[in-house]
C-alpha positions as a Python dict, from the first residue, in 0.01 Angstrom:
ca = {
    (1, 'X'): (0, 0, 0),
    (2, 'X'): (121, 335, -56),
    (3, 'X'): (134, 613, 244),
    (4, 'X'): (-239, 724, 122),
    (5, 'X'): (-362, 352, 246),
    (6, 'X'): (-429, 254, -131),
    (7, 'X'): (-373, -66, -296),
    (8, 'X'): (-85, -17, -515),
    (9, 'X'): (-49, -335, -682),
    (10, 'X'): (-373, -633, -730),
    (11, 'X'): (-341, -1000, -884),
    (12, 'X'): (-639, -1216, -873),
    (13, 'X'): (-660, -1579, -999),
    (14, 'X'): (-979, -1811, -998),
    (15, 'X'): (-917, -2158, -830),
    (16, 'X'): (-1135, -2461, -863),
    (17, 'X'): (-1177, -2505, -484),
    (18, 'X'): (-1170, -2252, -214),
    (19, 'X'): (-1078, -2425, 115),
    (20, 'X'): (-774, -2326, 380),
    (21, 'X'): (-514, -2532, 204),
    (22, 'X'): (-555, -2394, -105),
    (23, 'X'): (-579, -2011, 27),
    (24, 'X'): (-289, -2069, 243),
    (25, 'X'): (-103, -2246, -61),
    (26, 'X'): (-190, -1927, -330),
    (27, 'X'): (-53, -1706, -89),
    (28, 'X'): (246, -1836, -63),
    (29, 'X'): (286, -1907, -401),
    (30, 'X'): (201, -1528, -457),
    (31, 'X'): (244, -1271, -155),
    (32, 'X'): (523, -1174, 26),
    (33, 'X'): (453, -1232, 398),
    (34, 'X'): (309, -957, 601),
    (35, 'X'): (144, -753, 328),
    (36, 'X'): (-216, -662, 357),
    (37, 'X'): (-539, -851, 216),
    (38, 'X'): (-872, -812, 155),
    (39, 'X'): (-1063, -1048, 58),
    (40, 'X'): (-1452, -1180, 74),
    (41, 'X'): (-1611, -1297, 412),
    (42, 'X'): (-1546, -1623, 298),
    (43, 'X'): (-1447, -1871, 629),
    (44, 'X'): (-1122, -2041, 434),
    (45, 'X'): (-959, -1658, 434),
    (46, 'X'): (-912, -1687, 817),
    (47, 'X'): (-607, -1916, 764),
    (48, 'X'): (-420, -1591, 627),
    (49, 'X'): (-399, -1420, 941),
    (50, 'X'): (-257, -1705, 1108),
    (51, 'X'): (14, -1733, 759),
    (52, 'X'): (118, -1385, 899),
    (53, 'X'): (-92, -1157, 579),
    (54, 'X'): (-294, -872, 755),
    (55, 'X'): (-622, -1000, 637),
    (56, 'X'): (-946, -791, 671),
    (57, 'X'): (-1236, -1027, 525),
    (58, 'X'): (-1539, -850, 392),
    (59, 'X'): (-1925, -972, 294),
    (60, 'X'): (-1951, -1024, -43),
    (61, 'X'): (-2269, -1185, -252),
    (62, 'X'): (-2166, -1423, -518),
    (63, 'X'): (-2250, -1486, -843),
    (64, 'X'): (-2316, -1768, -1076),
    (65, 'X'): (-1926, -1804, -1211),
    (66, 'X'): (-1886, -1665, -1568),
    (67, 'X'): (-1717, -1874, -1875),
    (68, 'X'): (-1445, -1619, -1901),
    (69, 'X'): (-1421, -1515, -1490),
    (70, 'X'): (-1035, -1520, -1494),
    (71, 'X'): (-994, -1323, -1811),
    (72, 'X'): (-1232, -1078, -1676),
    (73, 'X'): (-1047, -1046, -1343),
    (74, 'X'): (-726, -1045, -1578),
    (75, 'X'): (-884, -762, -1752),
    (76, 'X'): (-960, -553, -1358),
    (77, 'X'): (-616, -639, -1241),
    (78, 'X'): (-447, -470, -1609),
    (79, 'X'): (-617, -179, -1576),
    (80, 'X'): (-620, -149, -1163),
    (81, 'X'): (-203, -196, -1183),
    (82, 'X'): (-167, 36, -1453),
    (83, 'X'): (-363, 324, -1308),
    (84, 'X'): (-67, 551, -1252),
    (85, 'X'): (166, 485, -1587),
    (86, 'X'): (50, 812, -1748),
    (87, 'X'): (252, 836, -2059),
    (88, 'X'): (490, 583, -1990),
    (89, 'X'): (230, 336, -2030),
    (90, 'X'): (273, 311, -2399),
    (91, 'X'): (640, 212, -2376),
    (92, 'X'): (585, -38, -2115),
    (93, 'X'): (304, -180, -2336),
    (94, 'X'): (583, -165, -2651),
    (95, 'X'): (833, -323, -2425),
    (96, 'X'): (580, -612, -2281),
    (97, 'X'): (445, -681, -2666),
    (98, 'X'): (830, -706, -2771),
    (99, 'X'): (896, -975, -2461),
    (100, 'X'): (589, -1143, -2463),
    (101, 'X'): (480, -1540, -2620),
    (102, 'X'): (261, -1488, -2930),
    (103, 'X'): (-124, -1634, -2779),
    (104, 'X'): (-380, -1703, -3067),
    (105, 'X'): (-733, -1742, -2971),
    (106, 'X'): (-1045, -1866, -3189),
    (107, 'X'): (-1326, -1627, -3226),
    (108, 'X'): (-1548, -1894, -3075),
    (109, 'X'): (-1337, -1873, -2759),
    (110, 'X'): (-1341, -1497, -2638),
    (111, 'X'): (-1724, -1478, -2728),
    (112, 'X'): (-1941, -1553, -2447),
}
């Protein structure tokens, strides 16, 4: 977070199960202990306070899960971490086209 209390970075993945082996394992596999997380009022997200995250668990209403969740939150988390770039945004964007693995995807595929 920055000295304003704001999120300065977000990553979100979609899992197949969501119990407190599987939380516990993700954040390990992604955060660096002792940073802050908020998450949905979801029961398995205790387990992160006792991993050492500062959790803070909030009530959240689900939905039915769409085809294309992850690319979606892909979509939140692109925009949310690139809030601040201003105008260096398009060289970044050059530099990560230049580096990145050519993906091809069928129409059929990104349609919903």
């Amino acid at each position: 977070m920055n000295d304003k209390g704001e999120s300065k970075h977000l990553k979100v993945e979609v899992v197949d199960k969501i119990d407190s082996a599987v939380v516990a394992e993700v954040a390990k596999d992604m955060l660096k202990p002792g940073v802050a997380v908020r998450t949905d009022g979801l029961s398995s997200y205790k387990v992160l306070s006792g991993e050492g995250y500062e959790h803070k668990g909030e009530k959240f209403d689900p939905e039915e899960k769409p085809k294309h969740l992850q690319r979606y939150c892909d979509e939140f988390c692109y925009r949310f971490n690139r809030r601040h770039f201003g105008i260096q945004l398009f060289n970044w964007l050059l530099m990560t086209c230049a580096s990145s693995q050519l993906v091809a995807l069928k129409i059929a595929e990104i349609t919903l």
